[in-house]
Structure formats: structure tokens, C-alpha cells
C-alpha positions as protocol buffer text, in pm:
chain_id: "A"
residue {
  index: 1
  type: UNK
  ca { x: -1757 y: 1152 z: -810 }
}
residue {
  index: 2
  type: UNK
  ca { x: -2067 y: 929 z: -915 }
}
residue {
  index: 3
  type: UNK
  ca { x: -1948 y: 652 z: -1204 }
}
residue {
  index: 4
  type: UNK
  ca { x: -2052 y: 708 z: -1524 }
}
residue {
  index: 5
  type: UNK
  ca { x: -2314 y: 396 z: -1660 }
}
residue {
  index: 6
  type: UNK
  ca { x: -2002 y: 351 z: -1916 }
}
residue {
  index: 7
  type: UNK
  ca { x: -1767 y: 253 z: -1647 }
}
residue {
  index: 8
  type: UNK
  ca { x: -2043 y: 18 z: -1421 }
}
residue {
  index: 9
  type: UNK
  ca { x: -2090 y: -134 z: -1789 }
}
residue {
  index: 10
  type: UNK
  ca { x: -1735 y: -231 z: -1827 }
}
residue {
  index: 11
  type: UNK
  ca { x: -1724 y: -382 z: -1468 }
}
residue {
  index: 12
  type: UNK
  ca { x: -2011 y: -587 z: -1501 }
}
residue {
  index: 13
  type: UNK
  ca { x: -1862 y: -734 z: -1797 }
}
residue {
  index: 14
  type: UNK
  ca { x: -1532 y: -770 z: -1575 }
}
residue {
  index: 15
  type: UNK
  ca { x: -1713 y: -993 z: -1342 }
}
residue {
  index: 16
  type: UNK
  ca { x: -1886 y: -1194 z: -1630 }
}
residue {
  index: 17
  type: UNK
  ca { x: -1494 y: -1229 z: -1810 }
}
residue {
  index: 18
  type: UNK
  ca { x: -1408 y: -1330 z: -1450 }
}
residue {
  index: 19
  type: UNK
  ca { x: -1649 y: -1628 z: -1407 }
}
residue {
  index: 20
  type: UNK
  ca { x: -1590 y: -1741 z: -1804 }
}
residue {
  index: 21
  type: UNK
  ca { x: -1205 y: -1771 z: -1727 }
}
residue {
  index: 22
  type: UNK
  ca { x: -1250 y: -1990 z: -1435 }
}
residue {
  index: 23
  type: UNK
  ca { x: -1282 y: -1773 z: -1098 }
}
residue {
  index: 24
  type: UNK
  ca { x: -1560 y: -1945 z: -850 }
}
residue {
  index: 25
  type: UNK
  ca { x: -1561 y: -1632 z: -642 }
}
residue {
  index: 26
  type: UNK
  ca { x: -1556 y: -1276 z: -803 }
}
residue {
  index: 27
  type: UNK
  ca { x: -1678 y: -964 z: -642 }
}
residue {
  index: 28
  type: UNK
  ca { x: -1676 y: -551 z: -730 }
}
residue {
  index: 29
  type: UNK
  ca { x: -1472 y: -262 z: -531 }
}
residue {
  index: 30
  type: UNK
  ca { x: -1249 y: -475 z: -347 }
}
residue {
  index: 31
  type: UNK
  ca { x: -978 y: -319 z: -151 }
}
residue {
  index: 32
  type: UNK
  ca { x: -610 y: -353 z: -149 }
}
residue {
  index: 33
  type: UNK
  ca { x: -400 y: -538 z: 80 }
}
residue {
  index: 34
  type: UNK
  ca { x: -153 y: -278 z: 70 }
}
residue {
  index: 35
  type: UNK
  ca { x: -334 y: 87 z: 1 }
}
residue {
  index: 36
  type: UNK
  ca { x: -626 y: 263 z: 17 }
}
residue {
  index: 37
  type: UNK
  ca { x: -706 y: 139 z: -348 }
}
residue {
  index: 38
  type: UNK
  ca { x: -989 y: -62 z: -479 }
}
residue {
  index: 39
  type: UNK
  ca { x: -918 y: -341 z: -742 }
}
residue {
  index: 40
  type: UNK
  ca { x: -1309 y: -260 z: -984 }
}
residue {
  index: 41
  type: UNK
  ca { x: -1289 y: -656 z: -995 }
}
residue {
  index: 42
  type: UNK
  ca { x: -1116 y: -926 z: -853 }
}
residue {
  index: 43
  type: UNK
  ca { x: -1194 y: -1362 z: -903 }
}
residue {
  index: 44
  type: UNK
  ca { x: -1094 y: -1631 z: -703 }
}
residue {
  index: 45
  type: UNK
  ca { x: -973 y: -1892 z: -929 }
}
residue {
  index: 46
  type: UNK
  ca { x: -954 y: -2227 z: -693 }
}
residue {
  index: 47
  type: UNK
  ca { x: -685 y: -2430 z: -946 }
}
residue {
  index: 48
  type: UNK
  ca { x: -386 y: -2267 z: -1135 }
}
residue {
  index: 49
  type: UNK
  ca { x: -437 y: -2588 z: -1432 }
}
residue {
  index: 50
  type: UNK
  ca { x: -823 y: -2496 z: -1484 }
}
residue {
  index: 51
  type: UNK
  ca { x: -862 y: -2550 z: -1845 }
}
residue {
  index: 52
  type: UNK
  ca { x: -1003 y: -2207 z: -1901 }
}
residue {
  index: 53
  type: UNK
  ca { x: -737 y: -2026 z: -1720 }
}
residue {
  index: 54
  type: UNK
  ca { x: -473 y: -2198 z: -1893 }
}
residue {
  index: 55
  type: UNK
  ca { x: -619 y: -2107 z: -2203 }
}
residue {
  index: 56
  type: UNK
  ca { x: -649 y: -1736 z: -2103 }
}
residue {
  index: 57
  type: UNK
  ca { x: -299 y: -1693 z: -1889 }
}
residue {
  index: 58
  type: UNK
  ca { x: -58 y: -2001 z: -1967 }
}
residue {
  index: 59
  type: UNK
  ca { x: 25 y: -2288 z: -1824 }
}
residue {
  index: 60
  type: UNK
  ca { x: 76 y: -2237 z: -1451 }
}
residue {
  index: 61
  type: UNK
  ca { x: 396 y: -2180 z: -1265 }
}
residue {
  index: 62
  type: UNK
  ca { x: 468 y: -2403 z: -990 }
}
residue {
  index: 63
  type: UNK
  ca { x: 223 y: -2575 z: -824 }
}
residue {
  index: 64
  type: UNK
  ca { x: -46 y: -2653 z: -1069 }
}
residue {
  index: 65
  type: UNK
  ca { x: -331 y: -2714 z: -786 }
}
residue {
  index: 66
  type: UNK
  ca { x: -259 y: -2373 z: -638 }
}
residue {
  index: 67
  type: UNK
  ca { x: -501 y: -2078 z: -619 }
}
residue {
  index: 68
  type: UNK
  ca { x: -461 y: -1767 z: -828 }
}
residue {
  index: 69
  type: UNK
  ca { x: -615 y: -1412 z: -805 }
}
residue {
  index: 70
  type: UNK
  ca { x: -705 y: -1219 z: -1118 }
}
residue {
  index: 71
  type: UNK
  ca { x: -756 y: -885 z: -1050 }
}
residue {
  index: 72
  type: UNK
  ca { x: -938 y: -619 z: -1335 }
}
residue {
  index: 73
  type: UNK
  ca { x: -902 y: -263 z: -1339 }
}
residue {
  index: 74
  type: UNK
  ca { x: -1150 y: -82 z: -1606 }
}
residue {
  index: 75
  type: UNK
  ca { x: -1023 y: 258 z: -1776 }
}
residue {
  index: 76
  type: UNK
  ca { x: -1337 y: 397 z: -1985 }
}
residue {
  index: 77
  type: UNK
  ca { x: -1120 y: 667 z: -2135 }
}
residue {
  index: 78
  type: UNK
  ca { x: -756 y: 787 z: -2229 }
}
residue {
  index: 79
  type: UNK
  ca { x: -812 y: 1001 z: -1937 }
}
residue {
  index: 80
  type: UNK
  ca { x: -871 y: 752 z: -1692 }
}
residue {
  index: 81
  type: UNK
  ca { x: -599 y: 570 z: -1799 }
}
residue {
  index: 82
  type: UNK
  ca { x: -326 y: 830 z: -1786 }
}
residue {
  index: 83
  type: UNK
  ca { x: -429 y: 949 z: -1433 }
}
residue {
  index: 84
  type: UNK
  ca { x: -238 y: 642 z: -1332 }
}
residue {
  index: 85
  type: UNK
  ca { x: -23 y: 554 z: -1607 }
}
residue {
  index: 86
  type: UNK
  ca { x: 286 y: 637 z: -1457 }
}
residue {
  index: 87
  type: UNK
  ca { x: 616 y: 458 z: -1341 }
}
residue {
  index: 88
  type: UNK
  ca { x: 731 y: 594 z: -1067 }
}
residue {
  index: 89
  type: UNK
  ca { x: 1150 y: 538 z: -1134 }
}
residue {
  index: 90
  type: UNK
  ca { x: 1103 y: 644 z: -1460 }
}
residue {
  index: 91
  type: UNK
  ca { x: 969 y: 966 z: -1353 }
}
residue {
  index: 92
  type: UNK
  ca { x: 1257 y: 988 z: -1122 }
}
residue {
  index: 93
  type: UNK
  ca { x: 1549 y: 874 z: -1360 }
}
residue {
  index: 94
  type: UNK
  ca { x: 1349 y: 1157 z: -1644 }
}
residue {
  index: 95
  type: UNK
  ca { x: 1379 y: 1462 z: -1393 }
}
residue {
  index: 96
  type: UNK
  ca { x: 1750 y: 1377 z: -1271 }
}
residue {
  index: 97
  type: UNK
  ca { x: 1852 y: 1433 z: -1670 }
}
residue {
  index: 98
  type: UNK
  ca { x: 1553 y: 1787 z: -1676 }
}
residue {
  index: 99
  type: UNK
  ca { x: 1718 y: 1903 z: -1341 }
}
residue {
  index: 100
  type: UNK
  ca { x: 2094 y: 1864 z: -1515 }
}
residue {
  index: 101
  type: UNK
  ca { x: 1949 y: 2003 z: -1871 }
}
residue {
  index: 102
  type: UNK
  ca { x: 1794 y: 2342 z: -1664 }
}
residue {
  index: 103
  type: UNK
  ca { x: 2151 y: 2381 z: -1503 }
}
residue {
  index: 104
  type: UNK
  ca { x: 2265 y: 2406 z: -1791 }
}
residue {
  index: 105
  type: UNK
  ca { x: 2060 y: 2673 z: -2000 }
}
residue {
  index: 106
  type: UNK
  ca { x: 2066 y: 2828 z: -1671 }
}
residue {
  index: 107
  type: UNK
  ca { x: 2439 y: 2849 z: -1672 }
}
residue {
  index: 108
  type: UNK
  ca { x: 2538 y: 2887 z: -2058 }
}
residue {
  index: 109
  type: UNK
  ca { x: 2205 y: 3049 z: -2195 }
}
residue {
  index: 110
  type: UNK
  ca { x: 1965 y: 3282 z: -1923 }
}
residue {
  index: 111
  type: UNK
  ca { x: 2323 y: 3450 z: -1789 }
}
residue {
  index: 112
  type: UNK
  ca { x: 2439 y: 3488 z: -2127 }
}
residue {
  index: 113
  type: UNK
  ca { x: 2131 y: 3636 z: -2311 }
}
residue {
  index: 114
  type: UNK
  ca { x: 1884 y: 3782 z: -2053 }
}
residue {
  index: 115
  type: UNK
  ca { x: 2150 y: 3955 z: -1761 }
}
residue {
  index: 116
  type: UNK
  ca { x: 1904 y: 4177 z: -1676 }
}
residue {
  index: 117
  type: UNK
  ca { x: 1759 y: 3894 z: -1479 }
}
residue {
  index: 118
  type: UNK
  ca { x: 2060 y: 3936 z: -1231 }
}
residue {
  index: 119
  type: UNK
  ca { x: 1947 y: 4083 z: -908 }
}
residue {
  index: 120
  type: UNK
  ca { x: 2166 y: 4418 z: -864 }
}
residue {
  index: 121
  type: UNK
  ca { x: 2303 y: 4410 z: -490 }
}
residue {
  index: 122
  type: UNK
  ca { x: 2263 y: 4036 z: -433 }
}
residue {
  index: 123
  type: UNK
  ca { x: 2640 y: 3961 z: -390 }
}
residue {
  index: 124
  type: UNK
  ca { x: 2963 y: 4106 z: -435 }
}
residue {
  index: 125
  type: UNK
  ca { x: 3081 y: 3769 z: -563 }
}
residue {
  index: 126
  type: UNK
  ca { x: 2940 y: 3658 z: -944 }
}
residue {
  index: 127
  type: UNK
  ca { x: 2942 y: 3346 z: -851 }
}
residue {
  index: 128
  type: UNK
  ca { x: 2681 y: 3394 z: -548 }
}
residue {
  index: 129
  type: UNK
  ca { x: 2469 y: 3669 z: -713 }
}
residue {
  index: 130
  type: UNK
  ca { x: 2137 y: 3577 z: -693 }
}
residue {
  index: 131
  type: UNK
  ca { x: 1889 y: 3522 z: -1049 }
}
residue {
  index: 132
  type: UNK
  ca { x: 1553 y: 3529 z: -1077 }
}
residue {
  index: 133
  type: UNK
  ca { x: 1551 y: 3204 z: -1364 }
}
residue {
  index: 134
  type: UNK
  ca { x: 1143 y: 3181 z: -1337 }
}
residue {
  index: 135
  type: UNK
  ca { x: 1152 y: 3545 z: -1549 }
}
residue {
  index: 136
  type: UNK
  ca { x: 1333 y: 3380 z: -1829 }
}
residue {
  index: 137
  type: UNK
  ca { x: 1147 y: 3381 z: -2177 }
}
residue {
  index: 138
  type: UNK
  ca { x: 1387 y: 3117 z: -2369 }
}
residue {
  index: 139
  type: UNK
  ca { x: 1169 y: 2870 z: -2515 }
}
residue {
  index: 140
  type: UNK
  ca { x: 1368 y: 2615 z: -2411 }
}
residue {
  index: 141
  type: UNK
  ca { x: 1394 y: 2655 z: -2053 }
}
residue {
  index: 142
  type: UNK
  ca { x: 1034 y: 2732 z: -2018 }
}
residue {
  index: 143
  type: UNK
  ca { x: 981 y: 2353 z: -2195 }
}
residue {
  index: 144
  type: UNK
  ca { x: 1192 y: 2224 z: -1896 }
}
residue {
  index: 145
  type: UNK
  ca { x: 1036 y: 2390 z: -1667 }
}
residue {
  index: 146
  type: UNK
  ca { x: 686 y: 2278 z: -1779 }
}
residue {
  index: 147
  type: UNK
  ca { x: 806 y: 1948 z: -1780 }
}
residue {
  index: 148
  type: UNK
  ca { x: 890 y: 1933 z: -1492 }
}
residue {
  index: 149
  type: UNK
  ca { x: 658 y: 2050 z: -1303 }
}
residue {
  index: 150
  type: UNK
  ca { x: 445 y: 1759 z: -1465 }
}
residue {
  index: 151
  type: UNK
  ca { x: 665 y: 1497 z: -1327 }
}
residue {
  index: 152
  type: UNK
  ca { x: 627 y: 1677 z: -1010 }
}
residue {
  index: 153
  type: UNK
  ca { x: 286 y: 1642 z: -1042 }
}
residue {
  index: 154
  type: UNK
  ca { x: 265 y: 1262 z: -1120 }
}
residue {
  index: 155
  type: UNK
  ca { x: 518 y: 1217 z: -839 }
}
residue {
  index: 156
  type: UNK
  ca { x: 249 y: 1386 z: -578 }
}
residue {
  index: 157
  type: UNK
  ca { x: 34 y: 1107 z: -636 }
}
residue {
  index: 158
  type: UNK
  ca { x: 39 y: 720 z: -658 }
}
residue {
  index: 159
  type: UNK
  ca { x: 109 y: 587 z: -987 }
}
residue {
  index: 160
  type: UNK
  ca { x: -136 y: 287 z: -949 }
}
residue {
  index: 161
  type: UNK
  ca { x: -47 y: 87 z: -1266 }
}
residue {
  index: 162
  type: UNK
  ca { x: 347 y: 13 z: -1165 }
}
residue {
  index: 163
  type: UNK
  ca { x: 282 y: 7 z: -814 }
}
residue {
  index: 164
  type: UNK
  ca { x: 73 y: -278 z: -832 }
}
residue {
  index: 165
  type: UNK
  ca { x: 265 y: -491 z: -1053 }
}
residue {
  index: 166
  type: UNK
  ca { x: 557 y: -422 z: -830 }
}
residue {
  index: 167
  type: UNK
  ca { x: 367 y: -493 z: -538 }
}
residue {
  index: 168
  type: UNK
  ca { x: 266 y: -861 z: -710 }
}
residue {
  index: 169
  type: UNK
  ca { x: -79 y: -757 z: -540 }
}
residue {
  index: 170
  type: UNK
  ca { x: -270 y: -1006 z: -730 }
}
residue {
  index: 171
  type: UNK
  ca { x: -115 y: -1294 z: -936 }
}
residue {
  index: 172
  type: UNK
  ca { x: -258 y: -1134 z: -1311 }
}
residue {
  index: 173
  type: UNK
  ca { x: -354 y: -767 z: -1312 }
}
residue {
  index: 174
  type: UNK
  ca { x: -569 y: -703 z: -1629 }
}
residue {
  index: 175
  type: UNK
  ca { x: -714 y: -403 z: -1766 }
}
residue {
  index: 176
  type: UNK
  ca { x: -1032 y: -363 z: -1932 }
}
residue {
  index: 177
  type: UNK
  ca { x: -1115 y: -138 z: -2202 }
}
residue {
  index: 178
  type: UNK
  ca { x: -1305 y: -70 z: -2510 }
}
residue {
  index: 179
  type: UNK
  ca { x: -1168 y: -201 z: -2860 }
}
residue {
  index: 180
  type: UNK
  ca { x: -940 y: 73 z: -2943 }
}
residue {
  index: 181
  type: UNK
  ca { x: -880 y: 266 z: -2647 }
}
residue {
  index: 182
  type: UNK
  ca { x: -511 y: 134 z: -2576 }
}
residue {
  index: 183
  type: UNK
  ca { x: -263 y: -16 z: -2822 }
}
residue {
  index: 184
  type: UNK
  ca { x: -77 y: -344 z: -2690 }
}
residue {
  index: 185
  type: UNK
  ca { x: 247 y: -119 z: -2641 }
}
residue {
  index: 186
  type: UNK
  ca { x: 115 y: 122 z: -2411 }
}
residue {
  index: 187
  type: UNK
  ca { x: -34 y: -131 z: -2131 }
}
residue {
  index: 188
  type: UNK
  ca { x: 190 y: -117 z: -1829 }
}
residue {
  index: 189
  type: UNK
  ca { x: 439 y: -326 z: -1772 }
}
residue {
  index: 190
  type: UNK
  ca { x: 324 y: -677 z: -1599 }
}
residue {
  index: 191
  type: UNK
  ca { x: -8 y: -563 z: -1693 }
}
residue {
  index: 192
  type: UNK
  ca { x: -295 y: -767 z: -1925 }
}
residue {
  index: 193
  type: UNK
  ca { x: -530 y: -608 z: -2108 }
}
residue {
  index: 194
  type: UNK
  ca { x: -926 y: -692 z: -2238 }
}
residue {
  index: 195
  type: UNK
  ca { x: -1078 y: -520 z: -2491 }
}
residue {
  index: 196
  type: UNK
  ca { x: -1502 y: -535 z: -2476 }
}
residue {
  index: 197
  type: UNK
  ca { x: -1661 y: -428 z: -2819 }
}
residue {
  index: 198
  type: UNK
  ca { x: -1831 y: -83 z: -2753 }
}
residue {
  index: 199
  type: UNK
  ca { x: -2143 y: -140 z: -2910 }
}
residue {
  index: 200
  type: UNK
  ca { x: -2224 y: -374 z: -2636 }
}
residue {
  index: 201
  type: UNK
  ca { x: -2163 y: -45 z: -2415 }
}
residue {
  index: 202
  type: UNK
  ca { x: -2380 y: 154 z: -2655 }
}
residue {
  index: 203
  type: UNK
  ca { x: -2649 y: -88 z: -2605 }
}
residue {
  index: 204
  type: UNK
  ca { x: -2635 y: -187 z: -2249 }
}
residue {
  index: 205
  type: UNK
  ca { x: -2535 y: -490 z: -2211 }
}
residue {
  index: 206
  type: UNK
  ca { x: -2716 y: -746 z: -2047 }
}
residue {
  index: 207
  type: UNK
  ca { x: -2538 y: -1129 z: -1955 }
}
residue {
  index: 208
  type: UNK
  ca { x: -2747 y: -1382 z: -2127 }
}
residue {
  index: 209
  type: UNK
  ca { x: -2685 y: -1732 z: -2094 }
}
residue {
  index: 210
  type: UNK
  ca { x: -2509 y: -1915 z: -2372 }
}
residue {
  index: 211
  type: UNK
  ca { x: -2393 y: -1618 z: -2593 }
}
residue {
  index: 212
  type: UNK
  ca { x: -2054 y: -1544 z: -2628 }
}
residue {
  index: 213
  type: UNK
  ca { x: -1918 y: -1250 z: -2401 }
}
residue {
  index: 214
  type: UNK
  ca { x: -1874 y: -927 z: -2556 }
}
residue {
  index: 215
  type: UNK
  ca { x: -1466 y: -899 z: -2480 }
}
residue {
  index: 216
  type: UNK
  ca { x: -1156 y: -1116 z: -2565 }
}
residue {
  index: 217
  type: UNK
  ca { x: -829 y: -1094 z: -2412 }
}
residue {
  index: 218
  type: UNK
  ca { x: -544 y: -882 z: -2644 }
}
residue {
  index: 219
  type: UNK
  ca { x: -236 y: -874 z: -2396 }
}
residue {
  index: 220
  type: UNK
  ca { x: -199 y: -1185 z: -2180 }
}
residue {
  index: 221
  type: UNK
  ca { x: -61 y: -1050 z: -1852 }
}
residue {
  index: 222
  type: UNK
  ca { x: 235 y: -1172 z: -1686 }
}
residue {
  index: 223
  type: UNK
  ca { x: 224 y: -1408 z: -1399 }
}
residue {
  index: 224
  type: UNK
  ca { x: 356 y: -1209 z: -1088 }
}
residue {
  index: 225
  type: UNK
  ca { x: 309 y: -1500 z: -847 }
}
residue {
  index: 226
  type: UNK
  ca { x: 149 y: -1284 z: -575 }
}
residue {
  index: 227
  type: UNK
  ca { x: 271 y: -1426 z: -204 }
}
residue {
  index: 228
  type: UNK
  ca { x: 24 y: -1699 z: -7 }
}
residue {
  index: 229
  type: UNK
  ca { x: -24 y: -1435 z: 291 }
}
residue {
  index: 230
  type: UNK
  ca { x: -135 y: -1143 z: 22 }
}
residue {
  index: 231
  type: UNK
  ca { x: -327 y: -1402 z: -156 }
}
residue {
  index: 232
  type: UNK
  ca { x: -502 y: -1489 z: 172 }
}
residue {
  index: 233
  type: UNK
  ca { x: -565 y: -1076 z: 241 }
}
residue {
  index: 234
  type: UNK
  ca { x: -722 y: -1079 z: -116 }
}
residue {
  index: 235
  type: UNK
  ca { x: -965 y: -1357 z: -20 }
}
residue {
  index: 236
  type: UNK
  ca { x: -1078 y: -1206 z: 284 }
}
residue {
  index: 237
  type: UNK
  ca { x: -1149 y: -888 z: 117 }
}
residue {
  index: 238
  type: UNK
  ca { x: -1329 y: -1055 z: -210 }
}
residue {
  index: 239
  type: UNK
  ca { x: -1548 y: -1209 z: 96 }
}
residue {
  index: 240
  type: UNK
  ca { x: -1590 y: -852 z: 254 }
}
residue {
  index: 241
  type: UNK
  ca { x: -1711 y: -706 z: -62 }
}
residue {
  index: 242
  type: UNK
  ca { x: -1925 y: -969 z: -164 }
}
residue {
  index: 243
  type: UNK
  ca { x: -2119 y: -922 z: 148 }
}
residue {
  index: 244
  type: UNK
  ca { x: -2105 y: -505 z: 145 }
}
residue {
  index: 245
  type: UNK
  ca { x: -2472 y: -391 z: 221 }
}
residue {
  index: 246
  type: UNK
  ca { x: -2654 y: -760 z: 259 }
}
residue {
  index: 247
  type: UNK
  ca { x: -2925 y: -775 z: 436 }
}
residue {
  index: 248
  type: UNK
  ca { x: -2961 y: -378 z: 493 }
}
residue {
  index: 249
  type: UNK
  ca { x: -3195 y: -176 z: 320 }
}
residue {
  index: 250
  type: UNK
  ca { x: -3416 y: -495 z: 196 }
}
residue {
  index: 251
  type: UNK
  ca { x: -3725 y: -562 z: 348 }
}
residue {
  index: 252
  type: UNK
  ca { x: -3962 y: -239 z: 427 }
}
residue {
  index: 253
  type: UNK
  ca { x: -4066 y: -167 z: 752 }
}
residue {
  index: 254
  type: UNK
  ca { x: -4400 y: -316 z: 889 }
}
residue {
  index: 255
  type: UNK
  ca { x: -4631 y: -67 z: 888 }
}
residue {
  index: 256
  type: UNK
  ca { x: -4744 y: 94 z: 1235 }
}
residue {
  index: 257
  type: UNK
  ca { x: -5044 y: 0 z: 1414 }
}
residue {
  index: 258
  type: UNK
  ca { x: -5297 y: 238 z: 1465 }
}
residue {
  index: 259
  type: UNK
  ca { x: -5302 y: 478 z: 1717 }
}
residue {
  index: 260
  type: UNK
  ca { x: -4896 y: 444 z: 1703 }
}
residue {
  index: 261
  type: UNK
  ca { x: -4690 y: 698 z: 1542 }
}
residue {
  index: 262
  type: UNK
  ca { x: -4457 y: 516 z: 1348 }
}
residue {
  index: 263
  type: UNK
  ca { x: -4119 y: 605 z: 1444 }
}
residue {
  index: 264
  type: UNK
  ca { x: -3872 y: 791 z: 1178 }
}
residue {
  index: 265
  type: UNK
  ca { x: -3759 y: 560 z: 936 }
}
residue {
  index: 266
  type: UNK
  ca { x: -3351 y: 568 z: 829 }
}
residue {
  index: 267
  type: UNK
  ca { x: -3269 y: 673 z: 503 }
}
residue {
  index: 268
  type: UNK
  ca { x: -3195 y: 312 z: 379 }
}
residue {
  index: 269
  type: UNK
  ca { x: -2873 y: 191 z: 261 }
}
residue {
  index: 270
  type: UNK
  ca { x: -2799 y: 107 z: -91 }
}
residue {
  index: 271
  type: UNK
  ca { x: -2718 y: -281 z: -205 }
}
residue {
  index: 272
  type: UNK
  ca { x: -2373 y: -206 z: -248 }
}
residue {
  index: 273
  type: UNK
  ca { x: -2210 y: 46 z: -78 }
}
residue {
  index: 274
  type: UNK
  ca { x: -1893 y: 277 z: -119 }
}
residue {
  index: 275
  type: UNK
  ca { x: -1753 y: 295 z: 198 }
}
residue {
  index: 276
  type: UNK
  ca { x: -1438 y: 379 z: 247 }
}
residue {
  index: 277
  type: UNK
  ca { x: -1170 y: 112 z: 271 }
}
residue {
  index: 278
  type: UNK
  ca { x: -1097 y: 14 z: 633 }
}
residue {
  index: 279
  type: UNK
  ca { x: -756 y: -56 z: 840 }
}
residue {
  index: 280
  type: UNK
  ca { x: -892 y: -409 z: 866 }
}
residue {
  index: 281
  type: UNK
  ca { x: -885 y: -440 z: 446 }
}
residue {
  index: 282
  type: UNK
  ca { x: -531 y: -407 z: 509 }
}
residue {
  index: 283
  type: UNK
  ca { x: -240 y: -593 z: 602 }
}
residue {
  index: 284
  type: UNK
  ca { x: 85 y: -452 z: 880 }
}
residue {
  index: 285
  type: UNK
  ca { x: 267 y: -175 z: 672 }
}
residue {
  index: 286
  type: UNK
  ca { x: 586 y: -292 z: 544 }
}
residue {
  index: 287
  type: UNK
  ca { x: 751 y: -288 z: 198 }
}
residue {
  index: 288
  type: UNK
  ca { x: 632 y: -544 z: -11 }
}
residue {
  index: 289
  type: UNK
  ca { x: 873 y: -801 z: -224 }
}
């Protein structure tokens, strides 16, 4: 699905926020050490005590020389953030206590008021006899059956918020959003979040030097301390995206002589491409800590 000029707004002001707060290095679409997902931005900042990122994220922890990696997802809509608002063990831990709760309308409600549900024949035993629950019309057990085939749903897929912070895939995961969009208490757990004044999406905003950027920072996010080996991966892949589509696509073909039938030309490649994340933009599978 093509991005919306709203969304390649909000990550161009990512990458600006990125620079402002220290990062020498910052590049779009860069993949994940450990999944096929794509951080929208991620910085390099070379010293954990940079004045600017002490000022946005605290005073560092550890050694204050040390690297960090800020990494920005932007969520244009409620939408887009709920698709992956979801914490996986919470989900879990919510359908144990639905799975108990249908047992029991199943047991003291749907074979009380609606026997007729009772398949005649099934067993000789009443204990064994065989129900056809989906038919019921109690209001209640149809709620706990909606609900959960919505966890089911969330479970199908990765929950991308919580898996990253438990992952510690970058050492501050921040997301970016319009003024508004997300109070403080809903941003995930482990998670910062950015809010960018939407009239500077309304009216296309353009980096200029010297004026002030069109975001601050609302929720400072927590310092996950992502490992030295992941931090490595990240760097690598901030240099693989940086580089996605250079020096393809640039310069137009010399035109043919004539008399020579100029041979057919290849579609060209765009700038910056959207290729699919490779096994090399990942590290050996195991379960991170």
C-alpha cells in the first residue's frame, strides 16, 4: 500500500528531530535486527553525554562515551496505531479469564435456558452430550465470544509496539505523532512519544535552517540499553539504507548514435527503494534478552 504524503511528512520530520537531538547518522526504512520490520527512522548518536541527548533522554546510563540508537516509529492515525498496539501477555493472561468466563455461561446459563441447543442422540451420558454453544443468543456469551475472537485476531499477528521494547531493539524507541493523536497514558510501555504540530502537516513542511522544528518531545522514553552486537546490526543496516538506490536511476542514458538503434532502456529505479528486507538485515535467530 503506497504511503500517504501525511505519513512521508511525519518521517521527514523524524529524521530532522533525529539530527536536532544529536544523531550524526540517521536514515529512513531501516530494517530490524530481529524481524522482517522496518524502524520509519533510526539515528546514530556517537556519545551517550551529548548535550542535546541528555537534554531530550536523561543523563546516560553507564558508560557516558558510549553510542546510542534512537529509533522513531510514525503512527498518522488512531488506526495505525492500534494495528500494533498490542501486548502480547496481556492478550494471553485476558483470554485465560474469557476462556474460564465462557465455561461458565456455558455450564450454568446456555444448558439452563436454551436446551434445545442439545444435540438429540449425541450421547447416552449428559455429561458427554454434545452442544452446539455457537447457536446461543445470550447477550452475554455472544460478548465473550466476540471478544475473543479479537484477541485471537491480535494474537495472529505481531504486536510490534511490546515486541520491540522487549526485544531492547534500539536503546530509545519513540513514536511520532500529531498533537493530539495519543494521550501520554496510552503510549506503550518503554515507549517515547513526539508530538509534531499538524499545521506544519497541513502545510507541507519544508526544513529551513535556523527555525525551530515543528515537534517537541511529550513522553521521554525509557532507556532499554539495547546490547553492543544489536547495536552493531543497527549500524550496519542505518548504512544499508542510507545507500538504498544510490547511484541507480541518476544519470540518463547517452543518446544513440545515428544509424544505431538504441537499445531498450530499463524502467529506472526510484532514489529510494522498498525492497523487501533481506536475511542479511538480520542477525542468527535466537530469543533475544
Amino acid at each position: 500500500m503506497p504511503e500517504t504524503k501525511r505519513h512521508l511528512q511525519l518521517k521527514d520530520i523524524a529524521l530532522a528531530w533525529l539530527r536536532a537531538v544529536g544523531c550524526r547518522a540517521v536514515a529512513l526504512e531501516v530494517s530490524c535486527p530481529f524481524h522482517r520490520y522496518r524502524f520509519d527512522a533510526l539515528g546514530w548518536l556517537d556519545h551517550a553525554d551529548d548535550p542535546r541527548a541528555v537534554e531530550a533522554f536523561g543523563p546516560p546510563q553507564g558508560d557516558p562515551r558510549a553510542p546510542r540508537v534512537i529509533a522513531v516509529e510514525c503512527k498518522q492515525s488512531r488506526a495505525d496505531f492500534a494495528s500494533d498496539d498490542a501486548d502480547p501477555a496481556e492478550l494471553a493472561k485476558r483470554k485465560a479469564y474469557l476462556l474460564e468466563r465462557r465455561a461458565v455461561i456455558e455450564e450454568l446459563r446456555v444448558k439452563v435456558r436454551e436446551s434445545h441447543l442439545r444435540v438429540e442422540g449425541s450421547s447416552l451420558f449428559e455429561e458427554l452430550a454434545i452442544w452446539e454453544f455457537g447457536q446461543s443468543r445470550i447477550t452475554a456469551y455472544r460478548n465473550v465470544l466476540d471478544e475473543l475472537a479479537a484477541i485471537d485476531a491480535k494474537l495472529g499477528i505481531d504486536t510490534k509496539f511490546a515486541q520491540l521494547a522487549r526485544w531492547r531493539t534500539a536503546d530509545h524507541l519513540v513514536i511520532m505523532s500529531p498533537t493530539g493523536l495519543l494521550r501520554p497514558r496510552e503510549v506503550p510501555a518503554g515507549w517515547g512519544l513526539a508530538e509534531v504540530d499538524p499545521r506544519a502537516l497541513r502545510k507541507s513542511w519544508e526544513p529551513v535552517a535556523g527555525e525551530p522544528l515543528p515537534c517537541s518531545l511529550r513522553v521521554a522514553p525509557s532507556h532499554l540499553g539495547t546490547p553492543e552486537p544489536r547495536r552493531q546490526r543497527l549500524l550496519r543496516n542505518l548504512a544499508v539504507a542510507s545507500c538504498r538506490g544510490v547511484g541507480y536511476g541518476l544519470i540518463p542514458p547517452k543518446p544513440a548514435e545515428a544509424g544505431h538503434a538504441a537499445p531498450a532502456a530499463a524502467p529506472p529505479l526510484p532514489l529510494f527503494s522498498q525492497d523487501a528486507a533481506t536475511t542479511a538485515d538480520t542477525m542468527e535467530p535466537q530469543e533475544p534478552r
